[in-house]
Structures are given as structure tokens and as C-alpha cells.
SEBA-413400 format. One record per residue (C-alpha): x, y, z. Coordinates in Angstrom, 2 decimals. Each point is the difference from the previous one (the first is absolute). Layout:
east_north_up
X_Y_Z
...
***
This chain:
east_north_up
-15.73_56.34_41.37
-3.20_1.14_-1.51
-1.89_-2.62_-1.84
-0.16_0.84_-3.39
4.17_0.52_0.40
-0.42_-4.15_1.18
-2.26_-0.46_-3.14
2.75_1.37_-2.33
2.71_-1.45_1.48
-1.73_-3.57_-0.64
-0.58_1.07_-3.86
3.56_0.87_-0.68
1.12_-3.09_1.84
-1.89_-2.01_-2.21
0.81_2.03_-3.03
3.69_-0.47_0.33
-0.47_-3.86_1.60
-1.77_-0.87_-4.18
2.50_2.19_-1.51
2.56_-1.83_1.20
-1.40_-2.82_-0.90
-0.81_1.21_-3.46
3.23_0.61_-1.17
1.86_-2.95_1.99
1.81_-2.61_-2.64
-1.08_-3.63_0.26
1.63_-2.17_2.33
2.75_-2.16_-2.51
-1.19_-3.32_-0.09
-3.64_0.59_0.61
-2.75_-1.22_-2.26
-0.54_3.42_-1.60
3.26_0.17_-0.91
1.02_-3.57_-0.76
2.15_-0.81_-3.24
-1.23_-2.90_-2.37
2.21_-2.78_-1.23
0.43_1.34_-2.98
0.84_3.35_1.11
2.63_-1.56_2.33
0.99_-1.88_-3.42
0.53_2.65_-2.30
1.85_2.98_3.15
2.76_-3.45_1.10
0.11_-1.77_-3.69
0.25_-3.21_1.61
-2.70_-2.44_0.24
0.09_-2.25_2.59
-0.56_-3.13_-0.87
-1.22_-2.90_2.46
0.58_-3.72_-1.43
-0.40_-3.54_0.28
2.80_-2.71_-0.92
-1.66_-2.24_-2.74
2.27_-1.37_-2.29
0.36_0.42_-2.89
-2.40_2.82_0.59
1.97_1.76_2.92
3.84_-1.58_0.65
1.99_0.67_2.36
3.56_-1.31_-0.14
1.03_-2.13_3.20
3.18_0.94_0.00
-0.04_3.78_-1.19
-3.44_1.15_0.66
-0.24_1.02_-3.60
-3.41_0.55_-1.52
-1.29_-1.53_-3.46
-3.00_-1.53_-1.57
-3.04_1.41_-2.12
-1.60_1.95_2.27
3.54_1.58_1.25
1.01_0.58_-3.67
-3.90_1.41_-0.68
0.08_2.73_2.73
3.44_0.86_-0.63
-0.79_0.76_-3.75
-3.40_1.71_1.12
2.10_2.11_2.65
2.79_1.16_-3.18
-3.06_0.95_-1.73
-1.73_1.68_2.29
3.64_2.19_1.31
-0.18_-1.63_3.69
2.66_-1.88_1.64
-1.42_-2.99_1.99
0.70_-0.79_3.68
-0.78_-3.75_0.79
-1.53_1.09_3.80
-0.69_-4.02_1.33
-1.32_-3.31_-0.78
-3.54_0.01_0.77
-2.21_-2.54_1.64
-3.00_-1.59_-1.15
-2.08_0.71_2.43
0.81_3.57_0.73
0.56_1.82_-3.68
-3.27_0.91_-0.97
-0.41_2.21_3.62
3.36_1.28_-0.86
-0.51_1.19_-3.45
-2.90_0.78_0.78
1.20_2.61_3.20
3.08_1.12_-2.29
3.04_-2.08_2.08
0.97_-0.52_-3.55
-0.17_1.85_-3.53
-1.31_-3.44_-1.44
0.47_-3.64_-0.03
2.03_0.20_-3.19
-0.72_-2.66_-2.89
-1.73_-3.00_0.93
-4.15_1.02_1.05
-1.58_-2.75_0.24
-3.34_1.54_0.00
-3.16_-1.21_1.65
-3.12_1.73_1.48
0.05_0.24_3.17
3.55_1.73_-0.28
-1.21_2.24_-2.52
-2.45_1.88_2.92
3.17_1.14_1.73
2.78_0.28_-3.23
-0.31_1.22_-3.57
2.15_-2.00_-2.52
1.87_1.13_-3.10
-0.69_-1.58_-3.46
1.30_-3.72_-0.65
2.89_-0.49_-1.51
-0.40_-3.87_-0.55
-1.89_-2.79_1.47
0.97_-3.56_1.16
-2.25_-2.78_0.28
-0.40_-1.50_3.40
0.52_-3.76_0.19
-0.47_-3.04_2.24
3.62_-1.65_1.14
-0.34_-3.47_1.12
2.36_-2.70_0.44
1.43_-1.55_-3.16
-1.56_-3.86_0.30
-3.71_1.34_0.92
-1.90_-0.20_-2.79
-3.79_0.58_1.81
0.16_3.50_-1.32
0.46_-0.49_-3.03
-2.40_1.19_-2.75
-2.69_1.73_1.89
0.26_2.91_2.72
-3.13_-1.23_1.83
2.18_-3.05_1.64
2.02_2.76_2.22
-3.62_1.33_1.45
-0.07_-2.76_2.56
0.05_-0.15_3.75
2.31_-2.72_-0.56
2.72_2.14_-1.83
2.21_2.45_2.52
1.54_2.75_-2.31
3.04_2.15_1.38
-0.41_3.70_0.22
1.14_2.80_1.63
-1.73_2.37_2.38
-1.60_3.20_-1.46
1.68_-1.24_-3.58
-1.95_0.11_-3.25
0.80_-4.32_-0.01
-2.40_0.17_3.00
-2.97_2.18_-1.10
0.07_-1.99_-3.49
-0.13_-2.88_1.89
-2.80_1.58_1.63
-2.15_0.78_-3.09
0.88_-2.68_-2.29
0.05_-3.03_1.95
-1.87_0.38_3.50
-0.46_-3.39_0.96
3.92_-0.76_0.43
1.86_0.51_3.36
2.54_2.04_-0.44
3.32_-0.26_2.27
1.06_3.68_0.76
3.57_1.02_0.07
0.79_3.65_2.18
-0.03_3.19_-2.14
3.82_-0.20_0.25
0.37_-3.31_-2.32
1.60_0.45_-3.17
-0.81_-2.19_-3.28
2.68_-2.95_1.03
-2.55_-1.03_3.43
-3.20_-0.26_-2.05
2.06_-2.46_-2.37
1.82_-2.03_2.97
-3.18_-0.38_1.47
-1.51_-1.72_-3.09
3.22_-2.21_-0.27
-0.02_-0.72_3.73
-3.45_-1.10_-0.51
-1.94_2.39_2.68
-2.03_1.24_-3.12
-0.63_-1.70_-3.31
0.05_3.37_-2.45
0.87_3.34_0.19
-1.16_3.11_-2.09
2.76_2.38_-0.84
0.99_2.17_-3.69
1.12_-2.15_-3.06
3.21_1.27_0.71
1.37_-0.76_2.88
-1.57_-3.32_0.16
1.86_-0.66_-2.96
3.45_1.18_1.16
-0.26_-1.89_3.17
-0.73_-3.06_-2.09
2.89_0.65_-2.10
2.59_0.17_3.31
-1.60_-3.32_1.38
-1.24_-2.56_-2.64
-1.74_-3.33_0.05
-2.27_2.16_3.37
-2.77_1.95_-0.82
-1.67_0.96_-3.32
-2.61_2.42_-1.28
-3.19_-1.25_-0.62
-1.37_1.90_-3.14
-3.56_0.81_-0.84
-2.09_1.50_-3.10
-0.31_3.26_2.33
2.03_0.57_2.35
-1.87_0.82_3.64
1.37_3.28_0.14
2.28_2.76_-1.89
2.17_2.12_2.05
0.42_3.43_-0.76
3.84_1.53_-0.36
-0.39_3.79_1.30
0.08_2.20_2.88
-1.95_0.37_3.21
-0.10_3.60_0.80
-1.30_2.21_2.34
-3.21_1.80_-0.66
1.43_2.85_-1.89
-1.49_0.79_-3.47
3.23_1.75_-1.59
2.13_-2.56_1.63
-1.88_-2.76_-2.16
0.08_2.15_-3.07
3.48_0.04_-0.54
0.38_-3.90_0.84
-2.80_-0.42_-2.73
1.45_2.59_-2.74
3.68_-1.52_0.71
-1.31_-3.67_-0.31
-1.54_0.68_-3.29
3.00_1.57_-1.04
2.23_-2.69_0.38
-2.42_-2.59_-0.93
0.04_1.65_-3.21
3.80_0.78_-0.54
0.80_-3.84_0.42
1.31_0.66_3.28
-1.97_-2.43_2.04
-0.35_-2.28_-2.79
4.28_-0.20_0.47
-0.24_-0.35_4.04
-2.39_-3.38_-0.94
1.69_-1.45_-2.38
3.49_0.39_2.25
-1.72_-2.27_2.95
-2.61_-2.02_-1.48
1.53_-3.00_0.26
-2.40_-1.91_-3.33
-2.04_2.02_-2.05
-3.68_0.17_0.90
0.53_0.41_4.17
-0.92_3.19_0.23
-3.23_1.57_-1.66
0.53_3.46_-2.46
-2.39_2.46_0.95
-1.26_0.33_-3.85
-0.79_-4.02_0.57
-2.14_0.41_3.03
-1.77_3.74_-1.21
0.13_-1.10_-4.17
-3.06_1.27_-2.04
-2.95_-1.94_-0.78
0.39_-1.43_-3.82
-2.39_2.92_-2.27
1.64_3.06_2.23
***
């Protein structure tokens, strides 16, 4: 074969070899063709919602697995507005939800947020709903907490928490000199309390409300200790993946039913006294002379 015949064989080789791969599709599933959560949202119309059981924020029923509680009623009300039928996917763990909202295992963690910093690199979150003040527990005949919130700061003073739980990193912040006993990521509300009753820890930090409805089931054991400011306010919302649309219609649906009373009825139905749970217009109010 001459050599200019070997030259344009090469060329045409070559030619057809980018051609080919010119007008190949994308492998499905690859990054250039990968579809968002939204996307995936709005094609199924189901949101799949991850969840943790938090009375009375999440309940399950023991007996029929039935779902209620705020945050259930919330998302259910923001899924009828929004057209989308939910699909309650799993009960998530502590430890693990941010990496799997965050990598898309899950539409969201539907309802209860609990917001901090260092989650908020990984997770965007949708706008509050409501906010509950987070309160010491201690047991009901210790009164060396009373009064001031500086007495729980000591390396005497053990406070229960639970791993990777917003109880720990306030604990963290707010009072850094006290030892804090750490219950595994799988511990529900009940262990932090037992703990203080047991005496292994002499306070706990969990939300206004459970603290109270725990107190309520089992008198004369623990109490709240209250404060002029409370160390913390939880936010009620969403902890979404990264997806910009995805967040826009949690915000524009949350505003919506803030505004129609909806929410305002879902509060009222569990709030067990007046005052418990913080309105968002109490927390965000206008400065007097605006």
C-alpha cells in the first residue's frame, strides 16, 4: 500500500472514530446527564420524604404505625398545596441525614430542620415555619439551676445529649465548661430524660415541647428550668438538598400557609399551653417606628 493511501486511511479513521463520538447520546446516569431533585420531583409527583420520630413533632402510632404531629400535618398541607403526593421513604438517623440529603437518598427531611452551621455547608433549608425555645430539663427537687444559666457552665454539671444532635452542639456553644454524657445517634427524646432521672447527668437540653410532654406523662420527676432567654431557638423547617427550585417552592408554600391560617391551625391543635411554641411574626416582628 502506497503511503499516502496509509496517510488517508488514518484521516478517515479518525474522522469517523470523533463522529461517532459526536453524535453518541450521554450515558443515562452520568453527570452530564444527571436529573436534579426537583426535576425527579415534579416528572414522579411524589416527594420523598425522610423523617425523624419526635413527638408531638413526628408520631408514630405503636400499634398502627400511623403518622401525626406538626411537622406531619405541615408537610402534608405543603404537599396538597404544592399537587404532590408524599412518600414517607425512612426514619433517618442523626448522624447520617445531612450526607444523605445532602447526596439525594431522600427528597428532604420533611418538617422539623433544626438548623445550625456547620449543616448548612452541606444542606440548604426551607423557610421556618415556627420556632421552639430550647430548655434545660433537670430533676424536679434540684434547685442549683435555678435563676441564672451560668450555674449549668460547670465542669461539675454532666448534661445528657445525643450524638451529632443540635442538644449537643448547643451544649457546645453555650455552656463549654460542662461534661456532657453522650447518648448514640440512635437515642430518641425518652434516654436523654431517663438519664437525668437515673442521675448519670444532672440536665438535659431538648425543645420546650417535648420536655414538657414528657413531664406531663411522669410528674413529681423532672422540670424545666426557665430563663429570661432561652439558650437557643430551634427552627421548624426543612433540610433539603442543594437544589435552588427545590427550596423555592418549600419557601413560596410555607408563606402561603403561614398566611392562610393553616399553620397557625396545625399549632394550636398540639400545643399543649399557649406560649410553647414561638410564631414566626414573634421572632421576625418589626422594630417599633417601621
Amino acid at each position: 500500500m502506497k503511503f499516502s493511501h496509509i496517510i488517508l486511511t488514518i484521516v478517515l479513521a479518525a474522522m469517523v472514530s470523533l463522529g461517532v463520538n459526536h453524535f453518541q447520546k450521554p450515558v443515562s446516569g452520568t453527570a452530564a446527564t444527571k436529573e436534579s431533585v426537583y426535576d425527579r420531583v415534579m416528572r414522579t409527583g411524589t416527594l420523598n420524604c425522610g423523617y425523624f420520630v419526635w413527638p408531638p413533632l413526628h408520631i408514630k402510632d405503636a400499634n398502627t404505625g400511623a403518622f401525626s404531629g406538626i411537622s406531619y400535618d405541615m408537610i402534608m398541607e405543603l404537599a396538597k398545596s404544592t399537587g404532590l403526593q408524599v412518600n414517607w421513604a425512612g426514619e433517618l438517623n442523626f448522624g447520617t441525614f445531612v450526607q444523605d440529603i445532602h447526596d439525594a437518598r431522600y427528597d428532604a427531611e420533611c418538617g422539623q430542620g433544626w438548623p445550625n452551621g456547620l449543616r448548612g455547608k452541606l444542606v440548604y433549608y426551607s423557610k421556618p415555619y415556627a420556632f421552639i425555645p430550647l430548655v434545660p430539663v433537670v430533676r424536679a427537687n434540684d434547685l442549683r439551676f435555678d435563676g441564672d444559666s451560668a450555674s449549668l457552665n460547670s465542669p461539675a454539671v454532666k448534661i445528657a445529649t445525643i450524638d451529632g444532635e443540635t442538644s449537643a452542639m448547643v451544649a457546645r456553644s453555650r455552656l463549654p465548661q460542662a461534661m456532657q454524657v453522650t447518648l448514640p445517634q440512635n437515642a430518641g427524646a425518652t434516654d436523654i430524660f431517663m438519664n437525668v432521672t437515673s442521675g448519670k447527668a444532672d440536665a438535659t437540653l431538648t425543645d420546650a415541647l417535648t420536655a414538657y410532654g414528657y413531664i406531663q406523662a411522669n410528674p413529681g420527676k423532672l422540670k424545666i428550668v426557665h430563663y429570661e432567654q432561652p439558650l437557643h431557638l430551634v427552627a421548624l423547617n426543612s433540610t433539603l438538598p442543594q437544589d435552588e427550585r427545590l427550596k423555592n417552592m418549600f419557601d413560596v408554600a410555607t408563606d402561603e400557609l403561614l398566611q392562610n391560617g393553616t399553620i397557625e391551625g396545625i399549632l394550636k391543635k398540639y400545643e399543649p399551653v399557649p406560649g410553647i411554641i414561638w410564631r414566626v411574626n414573634e421572632v421576625f416582628e418589626e422594630p417599633e417606628g417601621h
